[in-house]
Legacy VTK file of the C-alpha trace (Angstrom):
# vtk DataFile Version 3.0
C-alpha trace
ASCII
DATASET POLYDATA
POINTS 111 float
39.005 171.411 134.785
38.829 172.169 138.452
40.984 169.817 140.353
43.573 169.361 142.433
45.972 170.036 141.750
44.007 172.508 138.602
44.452 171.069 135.288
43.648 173.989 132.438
44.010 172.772 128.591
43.202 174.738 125.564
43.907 174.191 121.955
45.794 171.079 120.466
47.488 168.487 122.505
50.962 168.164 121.560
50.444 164.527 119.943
47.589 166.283 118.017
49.433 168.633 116.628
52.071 166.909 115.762
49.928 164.687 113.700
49.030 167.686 111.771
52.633 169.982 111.404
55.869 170.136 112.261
55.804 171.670 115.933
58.055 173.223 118.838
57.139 172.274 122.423
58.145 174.386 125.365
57.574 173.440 128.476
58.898 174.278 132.498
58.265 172.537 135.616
59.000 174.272 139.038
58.100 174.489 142.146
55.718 178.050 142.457
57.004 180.879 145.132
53.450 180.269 147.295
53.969 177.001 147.917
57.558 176.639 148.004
58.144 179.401 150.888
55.772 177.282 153.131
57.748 174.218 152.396
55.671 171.849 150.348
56.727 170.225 147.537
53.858 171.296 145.037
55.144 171.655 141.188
53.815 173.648 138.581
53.856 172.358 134.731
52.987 174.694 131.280
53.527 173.397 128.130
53.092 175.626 124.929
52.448 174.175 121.608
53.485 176.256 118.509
53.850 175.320 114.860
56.951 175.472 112.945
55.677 177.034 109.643
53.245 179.879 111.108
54.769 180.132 114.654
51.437 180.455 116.122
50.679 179.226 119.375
48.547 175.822 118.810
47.755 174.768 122.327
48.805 175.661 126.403
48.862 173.010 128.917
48.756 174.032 132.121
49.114 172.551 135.586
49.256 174.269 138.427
47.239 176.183 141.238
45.203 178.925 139.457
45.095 177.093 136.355
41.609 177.670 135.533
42.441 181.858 135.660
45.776 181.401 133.325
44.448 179.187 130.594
41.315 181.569 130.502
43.652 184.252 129.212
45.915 181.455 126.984
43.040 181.092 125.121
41.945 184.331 124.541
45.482 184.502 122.669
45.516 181.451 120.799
41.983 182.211 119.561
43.071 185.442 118.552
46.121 183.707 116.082
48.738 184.644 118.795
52.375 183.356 117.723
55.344 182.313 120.040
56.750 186.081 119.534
53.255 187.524 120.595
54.295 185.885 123.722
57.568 186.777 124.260
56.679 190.179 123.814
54.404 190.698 126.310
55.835 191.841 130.039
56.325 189.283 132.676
54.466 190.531 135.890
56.992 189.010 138.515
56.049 187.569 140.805
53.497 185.390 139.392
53.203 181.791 138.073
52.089 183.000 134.974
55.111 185.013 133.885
56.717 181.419 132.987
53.958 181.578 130.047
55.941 184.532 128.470
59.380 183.747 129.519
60.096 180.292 127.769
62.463 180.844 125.181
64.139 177.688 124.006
61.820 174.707 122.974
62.533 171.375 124.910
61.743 169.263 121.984
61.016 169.272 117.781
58.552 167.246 116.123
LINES 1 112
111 0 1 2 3 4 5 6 7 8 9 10 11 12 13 14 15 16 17 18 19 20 21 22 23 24 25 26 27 28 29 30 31 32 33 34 35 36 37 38 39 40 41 42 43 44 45 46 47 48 49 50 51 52 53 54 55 56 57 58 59 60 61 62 63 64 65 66 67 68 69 70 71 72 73 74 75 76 77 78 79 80 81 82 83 84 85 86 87 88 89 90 91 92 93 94 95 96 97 98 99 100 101 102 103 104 105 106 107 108 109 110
């Protein structure tokens, strides 16, 4: 959805897939190098959703500047049966807002 601030949402909602399976959530918040330098107070969320039994990445959340162009890729990997380790493997181009996709490693919360 193009908005402002961009809202870009692909897969399962974390409520939805918690319905279905046992789940990890990870999830950051900061404030993005673009904005920040110029002084504004702008934040940028990303959620991942990934199941407990398969580790496969079930939905990404994303809200931030540019979040039409990152979830565009997102779901390219969770159509493609991506898992949490798929991301963690791939290479975080600094600086960017969507190296935080690839660099969350401990989940904020279990369901």
């Amino acid at each position: 959805m193009f908005t402002h601030p961009e809202i870009g949402t692909v897969g399962l909602s974390e409520e939805a897939a918690r319905e279905q399976e046992p789940i990890e959530v990870y999830a950051t918040s900061f404030r993005p190098m673009q904005t920040a330098f110029a002084g504004r107070p702008d934040r940028v969320l990303m959620k991942l959703i990934v199941s407990r039994a398969t580790r496969k990445v079930l939905g990404c959340h994303i809200v931030a500047p540019g979040a039409g162009e990152m979830i565009q890729l997102a779901g390219i990997a969770i159509k493609m049966g991506a898992t949490k380790e798929d991301f963690d493997r791939t290479v975080a181009v600094h600086p960017t807002m969507s190296e935080e996709l690839v660099t969350m490693k401990t989940p904020v919360r279990t369901a």
